[in-house]
C-alpha positions, 0 to 999 in steps of 0.5 A: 694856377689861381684856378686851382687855388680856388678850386682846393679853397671852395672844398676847404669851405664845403668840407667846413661846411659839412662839418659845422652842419653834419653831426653824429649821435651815439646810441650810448646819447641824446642830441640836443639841437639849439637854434639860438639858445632855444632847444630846437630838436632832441634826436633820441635815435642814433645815426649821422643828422644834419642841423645848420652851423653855427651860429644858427644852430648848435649840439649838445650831447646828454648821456642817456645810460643808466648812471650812479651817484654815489654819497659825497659827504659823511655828515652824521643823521639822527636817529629816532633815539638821538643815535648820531650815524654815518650812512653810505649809500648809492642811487641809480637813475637815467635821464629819460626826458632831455628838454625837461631835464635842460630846462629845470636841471642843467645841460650836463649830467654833473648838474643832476647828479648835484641836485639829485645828491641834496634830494636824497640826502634830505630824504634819508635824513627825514627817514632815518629820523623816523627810525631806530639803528636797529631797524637800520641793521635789520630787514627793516632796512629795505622798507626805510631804502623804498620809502626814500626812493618813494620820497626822491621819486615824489621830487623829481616828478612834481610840479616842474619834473626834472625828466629823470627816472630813479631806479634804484637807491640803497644803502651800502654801510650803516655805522656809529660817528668816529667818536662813539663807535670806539666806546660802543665797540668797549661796551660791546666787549664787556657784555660779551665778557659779562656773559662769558663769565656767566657761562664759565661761572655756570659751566663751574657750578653744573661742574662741582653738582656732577662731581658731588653727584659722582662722589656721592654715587661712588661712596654709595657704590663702595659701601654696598660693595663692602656691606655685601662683601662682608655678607659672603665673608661672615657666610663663608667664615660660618660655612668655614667654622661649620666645616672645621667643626664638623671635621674636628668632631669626628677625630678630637685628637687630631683637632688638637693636634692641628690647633698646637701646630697653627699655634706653633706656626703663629707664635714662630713666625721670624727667627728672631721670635723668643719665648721664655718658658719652661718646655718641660712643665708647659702644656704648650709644648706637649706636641714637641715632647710627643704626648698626646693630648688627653683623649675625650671621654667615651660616652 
């Protein structure tokens, strides 16, 4: 019995053994060795190692993907015309030298990323610096991010590197400080409404020109119409006098005749017409008393 007690006890030992000396790197990390306190070896490659246990030798792990930072503060920069302005922005970078990053960082990722945070902070503050808002919010923009990438790059690659690669960095949202962005949205108002009336007091004036335009080119439309319709009036009421002259020269009698009846027909017009007159004495009546006008004087 105590045979098997010590047989089961030495496996316990072995398999803690193996525990503590065997270790498993993943492709997505890197393995840090310590041999007592001192890094002793970086496994860059996956798969199952082997170290001593401890307290001999210890293992750490260190993400070796591509990571982001984002901003953590919303504190306002100065602009190059005094502007005060909130920027976001985000950087990508990976560790690609583990011992220098231990030595000059710290030993977990959360260590870059705090350092990291202040060198780019301080680098888009010293650009944006240089720069207008409008260079901010125009193609400008890709020029200040690559100078700022240029300037943490310098950083973390001088005299102590910090074994880290800054892929990219960018700027996600440019915007005014909470107390000027209001009266800059009322001033940006304004002048749309300055410049919407302009427009409308422009549109008014062009509107009233082409009105004054159409009535003027209506007035002359209707005056040559009347000018020419009085031309063929006056030529058909001649052509008429010519016509009626004509006719009434060849039968006198009859001209005479036809006048006293459209006399007739004119001076009675409505039943209610009166006239006070002698029928019997009147030369206008003579047609009713079936005379005949005096006839014209042979030639």
């Amino acid at each position: 019995m105590n045979r098997v007690g010590f047989i089961v006890s030495s496996l316990l030992v072995l398999l803690a053994l193996a525990s503590s000396t065997l270790f498993v790197v993943d492709q997505r990390q890197f393995g840090v060795v310590y041999a007592l306190g001192q890094i002793k070896e970086v496994i860059t490659e996956p798969g199952l190692n082997i170290k001593l246990p401890p307290p001999f030798q210890n293992v750490s792990y260190i993400d070796k993907r591509l990571l982001t930072l984002d901003s953590a503060d919303n504190e306002p920069m100065l602009t190059a015309e005094k502007q005060r302005v909130v920027i976001d922005w985000y950087v990508r970078w990976r560790i690609t030298d583990p011992t220098e990053y231990i030595r000059n960082v710290g030993n977990n990722e959360a260590a870059g990323a705090s350092q990291l945070n202040r060198v780019v902070r301080n680098a888009f503050q010293e650009e944006i610096n240089k720069r207008t808002v409008k260079d901010l919010l125009s193609l400008k923009r890709e020029a200040l991010m690559a100078d700022v990438k240029a300037e943490v790059l310098g950083k973390v690659r001088g005299d102590k590197p910090w074994g880290v690669d800054v892929v990219d960095v960018r700027i996600t949202r440019a915007d005014y400080v909470d107390a000027i962005t209001e009266s800059v949205y009322r001033r940006m108002e304004a002048e749309r409404k300055r410049v919407a009336n302009e427009l409308r007091s422009t549109g008014a004036a062009e509107g009233e020109k082409i009105r004054a335009d159409a009535d003027r080119q209506r007035e002359i439309t209707v005056a040559n119409a009347y000018r020419d319709a009085q031309k063929i009036k006056g030529e058909g009421d001649a052509e008429a006098a010519r016509i009626y002259a004509e006719a009434f020269g060849r039968d006198p009698q009859f001209a005479q005749f036809y006048r006293s009846l459209e006399a007739y027909k004119a001076s009675f017009s409505k039943k209610s017409d009166v006239m006070v007159v002698d029928p019997s004495s009147s030369e206008f009546f003579k047609v009713f008393r079936g005379q005949q006008a005096p006839a014209a004087a042979k030639k």
